[in-house]
N, C-alpha and C positions, 0 to 999 in steps of 0.2 A: 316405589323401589327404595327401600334403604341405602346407607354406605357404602356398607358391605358389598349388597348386591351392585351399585353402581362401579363399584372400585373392579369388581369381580368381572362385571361389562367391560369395562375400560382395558383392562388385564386382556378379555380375551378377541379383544376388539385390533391390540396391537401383535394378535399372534403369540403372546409368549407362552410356553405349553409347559415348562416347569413344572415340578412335581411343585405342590402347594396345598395347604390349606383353605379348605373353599367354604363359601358363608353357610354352604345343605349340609358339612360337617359340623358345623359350629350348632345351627339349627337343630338337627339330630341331635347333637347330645344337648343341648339346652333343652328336648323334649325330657329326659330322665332326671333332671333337677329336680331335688327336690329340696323343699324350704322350713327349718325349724324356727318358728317363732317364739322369742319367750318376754313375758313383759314381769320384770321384779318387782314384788308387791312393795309400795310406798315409795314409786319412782313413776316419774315420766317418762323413764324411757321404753322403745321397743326394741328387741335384739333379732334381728334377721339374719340364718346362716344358711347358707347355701351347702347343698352337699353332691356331690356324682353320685350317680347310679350306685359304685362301686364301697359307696362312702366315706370319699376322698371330699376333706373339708375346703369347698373354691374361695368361699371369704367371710366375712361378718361384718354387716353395716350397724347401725345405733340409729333410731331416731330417737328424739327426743324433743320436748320445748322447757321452756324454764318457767313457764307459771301452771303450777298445779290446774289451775280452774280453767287452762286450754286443752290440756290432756285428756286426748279420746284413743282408745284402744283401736278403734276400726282405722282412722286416717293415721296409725301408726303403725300396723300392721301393713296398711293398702300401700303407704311409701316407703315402709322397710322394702316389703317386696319388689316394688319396683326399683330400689335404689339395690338390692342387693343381687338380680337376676342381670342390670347393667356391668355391674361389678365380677357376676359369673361368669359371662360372656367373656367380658375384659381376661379374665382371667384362661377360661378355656383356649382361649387366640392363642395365651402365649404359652399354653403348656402342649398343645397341640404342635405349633410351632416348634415351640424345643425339641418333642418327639419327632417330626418329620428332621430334623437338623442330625440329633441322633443317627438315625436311621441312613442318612444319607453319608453322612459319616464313616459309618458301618460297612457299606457297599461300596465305599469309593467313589462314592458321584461329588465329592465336593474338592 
């Protein structure tokens, strides 16, 4: 069980029923990400962007190393991605969040 989910446990372990954002929302749309890689020729770096479903840009991470003769295209791809799908989450949490804030705003629940 991840954070998420154990925070999510914990949450529903003390009864609170609030309307919220839950880790199966988060999950859900981190299924439709999708990931633009691009490596600039006569650079080490990788460039990892994250995008919604909708093509709403979530972030952009950088790998990189500083000597030429370490630079491999596969392990800077494979840690963009994963540095940039942690970053999309992160990011989902709180634009989600804002939306539910929004929304509650809107109806008077807060």
């Amino acid at each position: 069980m991840n954070d998420d989910h154990s925070i999510e446990k914990e949450i529903q372990d003390k009864g609170l029923t609030a309307p919220r954002v839950t880790p199966d929302t988060i999950e859900a749309l981190m299924e439709g990400v999708i990931y633009h890689v691009s490596q600039p020729e006569g650079t080490t770096s990788t460039i990892v962007t994250a995008f919604d479903v909708n093509g709403f840009s979530l972030c952009t991470e950088i790998m990189a190393c500083a000597s030429p003769e370490n630079f491999d295209v596969e392990i800077g791809v494979m840690y963009g991605i994963e540095k940039c799908k942690s970053s999309a989450k992160d990011m989902l949490w709180k634009l989600e969040g804002y939306r539910l804030k929004c929304h509650l705003a809107e109806v008077g629940a807060l």
